[in-house]
C-alpha positions in Angstrom: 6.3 0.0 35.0 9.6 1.9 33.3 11.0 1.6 37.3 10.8 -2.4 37.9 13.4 -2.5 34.8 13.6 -5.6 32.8 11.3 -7.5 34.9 8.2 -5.6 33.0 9.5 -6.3 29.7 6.7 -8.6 28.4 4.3 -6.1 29.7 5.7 -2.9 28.0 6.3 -4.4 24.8 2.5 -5.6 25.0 1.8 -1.9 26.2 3.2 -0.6 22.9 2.5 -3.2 20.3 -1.6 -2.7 21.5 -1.1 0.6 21.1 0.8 0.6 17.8 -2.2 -2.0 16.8 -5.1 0.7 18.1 -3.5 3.4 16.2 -3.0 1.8 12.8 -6.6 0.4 13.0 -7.6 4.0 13.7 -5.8 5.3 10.7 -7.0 2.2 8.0 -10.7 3.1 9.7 -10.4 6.9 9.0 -8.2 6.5 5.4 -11.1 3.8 4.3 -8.5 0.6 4.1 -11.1 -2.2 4.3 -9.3 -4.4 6.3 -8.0 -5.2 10.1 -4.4 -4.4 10.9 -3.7 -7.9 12.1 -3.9 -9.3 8.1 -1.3 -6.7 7.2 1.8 -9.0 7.6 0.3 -12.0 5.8 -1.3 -9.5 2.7 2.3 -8.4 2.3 3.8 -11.6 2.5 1.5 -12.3 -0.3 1.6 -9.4 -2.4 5.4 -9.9 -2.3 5.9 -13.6 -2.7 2.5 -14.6 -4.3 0.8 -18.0 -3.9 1.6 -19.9 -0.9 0.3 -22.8 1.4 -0.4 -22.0 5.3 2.1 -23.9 6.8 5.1 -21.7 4.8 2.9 -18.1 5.5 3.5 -19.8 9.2 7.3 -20.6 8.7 8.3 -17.0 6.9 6.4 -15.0 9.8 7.2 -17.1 12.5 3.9 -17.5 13.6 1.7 -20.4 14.7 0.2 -22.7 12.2 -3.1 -22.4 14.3 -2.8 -18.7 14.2 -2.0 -18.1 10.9 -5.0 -20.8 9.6 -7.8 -19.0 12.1 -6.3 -15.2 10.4 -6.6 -16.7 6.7 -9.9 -18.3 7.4 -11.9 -14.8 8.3 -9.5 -13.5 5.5 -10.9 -15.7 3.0 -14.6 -14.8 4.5 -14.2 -11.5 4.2 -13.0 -11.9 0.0 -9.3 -10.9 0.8 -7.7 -13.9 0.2 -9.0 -16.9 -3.1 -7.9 -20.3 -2.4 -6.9 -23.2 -5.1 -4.6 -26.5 -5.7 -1.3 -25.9 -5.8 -0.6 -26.9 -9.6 2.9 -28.6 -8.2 1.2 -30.7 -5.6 -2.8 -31.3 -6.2 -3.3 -32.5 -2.5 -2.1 -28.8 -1.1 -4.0 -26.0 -0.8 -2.5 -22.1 -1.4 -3.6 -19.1 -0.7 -3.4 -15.9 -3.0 -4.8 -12.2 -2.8 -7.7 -12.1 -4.3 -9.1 -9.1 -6.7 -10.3 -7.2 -3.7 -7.1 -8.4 -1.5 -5.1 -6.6 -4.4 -7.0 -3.5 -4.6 -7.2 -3.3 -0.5 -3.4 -3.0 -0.5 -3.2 -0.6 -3.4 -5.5 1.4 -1.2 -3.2 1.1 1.4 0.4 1.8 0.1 0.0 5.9 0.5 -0.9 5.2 3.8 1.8 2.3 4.6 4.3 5.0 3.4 3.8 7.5 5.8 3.4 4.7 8.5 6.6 4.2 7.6 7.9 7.8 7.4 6.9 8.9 10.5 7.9 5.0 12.6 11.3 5.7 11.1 11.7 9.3 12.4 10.4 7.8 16.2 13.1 5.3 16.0 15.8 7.2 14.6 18.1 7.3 18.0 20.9 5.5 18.9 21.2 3.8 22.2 23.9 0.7 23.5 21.2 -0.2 26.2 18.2 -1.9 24.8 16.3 -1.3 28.1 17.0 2.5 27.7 15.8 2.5 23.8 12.8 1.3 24.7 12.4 3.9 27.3 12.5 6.7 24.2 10.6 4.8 22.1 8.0 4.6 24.7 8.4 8.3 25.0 8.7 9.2 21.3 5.5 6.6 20.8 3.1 7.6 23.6 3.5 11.2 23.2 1.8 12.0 20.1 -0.9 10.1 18.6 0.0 8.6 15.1 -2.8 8.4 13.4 -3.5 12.2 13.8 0.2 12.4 12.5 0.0 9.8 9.8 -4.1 12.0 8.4 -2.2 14.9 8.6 1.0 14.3 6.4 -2.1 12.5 3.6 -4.4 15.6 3.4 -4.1 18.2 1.5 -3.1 21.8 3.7 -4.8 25.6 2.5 -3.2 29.2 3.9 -5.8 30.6 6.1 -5.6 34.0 8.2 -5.1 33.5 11.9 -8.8 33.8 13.2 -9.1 31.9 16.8 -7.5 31.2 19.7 -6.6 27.9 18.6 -5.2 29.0 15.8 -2.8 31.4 18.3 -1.7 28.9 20.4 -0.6 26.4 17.4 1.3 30.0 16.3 3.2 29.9 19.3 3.7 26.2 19.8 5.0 25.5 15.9 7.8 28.3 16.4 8.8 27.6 20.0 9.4 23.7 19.3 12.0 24.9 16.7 13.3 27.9 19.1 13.4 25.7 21.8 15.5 22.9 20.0 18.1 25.4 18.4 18.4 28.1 20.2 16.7 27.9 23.9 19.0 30.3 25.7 18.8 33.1 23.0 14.4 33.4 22.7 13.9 37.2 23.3 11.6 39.7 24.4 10.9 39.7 20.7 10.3 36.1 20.0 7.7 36.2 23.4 5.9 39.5 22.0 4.4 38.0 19.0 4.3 34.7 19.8 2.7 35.1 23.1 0.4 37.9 21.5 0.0 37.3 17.7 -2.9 39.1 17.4 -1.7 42.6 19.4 1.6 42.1 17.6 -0.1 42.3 14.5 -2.4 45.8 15.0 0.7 47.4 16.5 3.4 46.7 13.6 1.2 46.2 10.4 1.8 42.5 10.6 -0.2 39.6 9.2 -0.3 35.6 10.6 -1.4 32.9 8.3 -1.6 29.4 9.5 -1.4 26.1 7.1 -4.1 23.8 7.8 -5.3 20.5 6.8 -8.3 20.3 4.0 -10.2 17.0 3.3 -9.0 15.2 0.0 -10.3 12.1 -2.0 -8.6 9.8 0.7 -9.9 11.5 3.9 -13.6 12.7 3.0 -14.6 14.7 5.8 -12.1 15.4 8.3 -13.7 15.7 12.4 -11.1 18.7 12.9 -8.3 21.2 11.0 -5.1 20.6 12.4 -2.6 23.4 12.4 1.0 22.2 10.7 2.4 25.1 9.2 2.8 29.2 10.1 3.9 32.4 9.1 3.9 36.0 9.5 4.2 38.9 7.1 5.4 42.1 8.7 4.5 45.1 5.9 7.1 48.3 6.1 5.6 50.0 3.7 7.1 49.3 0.0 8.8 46.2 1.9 7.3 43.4 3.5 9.3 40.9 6.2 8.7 37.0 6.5 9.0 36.2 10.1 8.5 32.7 12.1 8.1 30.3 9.5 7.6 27.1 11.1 6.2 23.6 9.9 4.9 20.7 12.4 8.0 17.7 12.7 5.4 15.4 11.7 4.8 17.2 8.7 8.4 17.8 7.2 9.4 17.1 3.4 5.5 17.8 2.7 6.2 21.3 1.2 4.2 23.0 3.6 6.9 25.4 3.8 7.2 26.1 0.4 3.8 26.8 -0.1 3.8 29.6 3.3 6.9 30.8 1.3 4.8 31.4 -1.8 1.6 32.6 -0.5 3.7 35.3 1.4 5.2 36.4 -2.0 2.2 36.2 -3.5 0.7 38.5 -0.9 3.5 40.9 -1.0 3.5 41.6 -4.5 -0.4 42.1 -4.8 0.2 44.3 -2.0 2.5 46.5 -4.5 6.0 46.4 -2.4 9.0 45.8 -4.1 11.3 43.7 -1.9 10.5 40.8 0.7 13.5 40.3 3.3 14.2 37.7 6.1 16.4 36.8 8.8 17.9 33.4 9.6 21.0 31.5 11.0 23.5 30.1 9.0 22.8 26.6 11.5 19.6 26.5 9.8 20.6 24.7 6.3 17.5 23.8 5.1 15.9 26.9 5.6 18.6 28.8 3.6 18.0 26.4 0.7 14.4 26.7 1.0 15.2 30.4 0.9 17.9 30.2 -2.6 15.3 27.8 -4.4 12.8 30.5 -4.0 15.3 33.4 -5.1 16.1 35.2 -1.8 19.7 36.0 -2.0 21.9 36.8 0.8 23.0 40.4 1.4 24.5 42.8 4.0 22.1 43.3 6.9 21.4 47.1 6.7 20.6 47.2 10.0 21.3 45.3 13.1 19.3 42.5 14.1 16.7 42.4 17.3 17.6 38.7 17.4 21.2 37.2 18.7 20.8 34.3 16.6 20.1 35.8 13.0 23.5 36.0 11.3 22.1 35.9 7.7 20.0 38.4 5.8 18.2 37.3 2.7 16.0 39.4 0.6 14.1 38.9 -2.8 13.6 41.8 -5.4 9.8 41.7 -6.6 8.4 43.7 -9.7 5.2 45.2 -7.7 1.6 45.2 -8.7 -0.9 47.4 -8.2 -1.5 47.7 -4.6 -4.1 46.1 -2.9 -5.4 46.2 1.1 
């Protein structure tokens, strides 16, 4: 449709509002919120502005008086919504959330956040042609699925070892996104040898690749499938160990997936007895170095060259070793 330009409009906004409608109903169906995403704008309006007759839910959403009265009808059916006198004006009628209504929204506000978290990330892009913003918010939309986005920031995640080809291939797609974004004319022989072939990489240099992965919660009872969103790899050098491509899913950012890969790997290394943990980076890469500080890696002078063009900071972290342990 994208080439017959504005003369589609009607139908690509439909596109994309039935699909944003699909995916929500998807989410509130798999997070247990008991009711349809078409009630959500007139709950809100409610929740925020209390009681209020039909014809001024109608006015403040711009929506039919016909519409609105058939939504509020099944809402009052289904025990969303109470219904009483308004005390000001006996022969109106207002509608309220009811007890359940109340607790229904409650329900859904950890899952309206994230909604909102990840909506705000697809539309942050600036564009002085509205015909061309819609054209990457198309793309940003369609491209991933939201409500696999939106289960994945609520769950819980747990460090496992790398054990299947999936969980290869998420290896190698969590670090190239990031590669590819920052620095996709300096990915390396290096970069392609373990990412390409984690698990060879791994017998041949004493290397280790652990994967974060989502864990069923109170919210989300029994998740169909794990999603990869996080991954690491420990390289051990005998009384040392290296971190290496740490990487955490877009979706997933400001979760603290990476700071719990960042502490499993210390934890690792010091039950494994060495006595220093060291890692490359770029000084582009701010919040990585911060993520680095907060966990006490301090910069130093490389004391060697690196394999990698774009590593122009060494950071390493002086641990007090345990007793070793394979």
């Amino acid at each position: 449709m994208e080439q017959f330009g504005v003369l589609t409009l009607g139908s690509r906004l439909k596109r994309l509002s039935d699909y944003l409608f699909a995916q929500v109903q998807e989410i509130y169906s798999v997070t247990g919120v008991p009711f349809s995403a078409t009630y959500f704008p007139i709950l809100r309006l409610l929740q925020m502005q209390g009681n209020m007759p039909v014809t001024e839910i109608a006015e403040r959403l711009r929506l039919s008086h016909p519409a609105v009265s058939k939504q509020t009808v099944k809402m009052l059916k289904e025990g969303l919504l109470d219904k009483q006198l308004d005390k000001a004006d006996q022969r109106l009628s207002v509608l309220q959330l009811s007890e359940f209504g109340a607790y229904a929204m409650s329900k859904a506000e950890p899952v309206l956040l994230e909604m909102q978290h990840l909506l705000e990330r697809q539309l942050s892009f600036s564009s002085e042609n509205f015909m061309t913003a819609l054209e990457q918010l198309e793309q940003n939309t369609f491209s991933h699925e939201m409500a696999i986005q939106v289960v994945d920031r609520l769950v819980g995640t747990q460090i496992v070892k790398m054990n299947s080809t999936k969980h290869a291939k998420a290896f190698y797609h969590l670090n190239m996104v990031w590669l590819k974004r920052y620095f996709a004319e300096q990915i390396n022989a290096y970069d392609l040898a373990i990412l390409e072939r984690p698990e060879e990489w791994a017998l041949q240099h004493n290397g280790e690749v652990f994967l974060a992965v989502t864990a069923s919660n109170e919210m989300i009872e029994n998740l169909a499938e794990e999603s990869v969103v996080g991954a690491v790899a420990i390289k051990w050098h005998d009384q040392q160990a290296e971190i290496l491509k740490l990487a955490v899913a877009d979706h997933c950012q400001g979760k603290g997936i990476g700071q719990k890969l960042l502490e499993y790997c210390i934890e690792r290394a010091k039950h494994k007895g060495v006595n220093k943990v060291f890692l490359e980076t770029a000084a582009c890469l701010k919040a990585a170095q911060h993520l680095y500080e907060k966990n006490g890696f301090v910069t130093k002078v490389a004391p060697r060259s690196s394999d990698y063009e774009r590593a122009d900071v060494y950071m390493e972290k002086q641990l007090e070793g345990k007793e070793r342990v394979q």
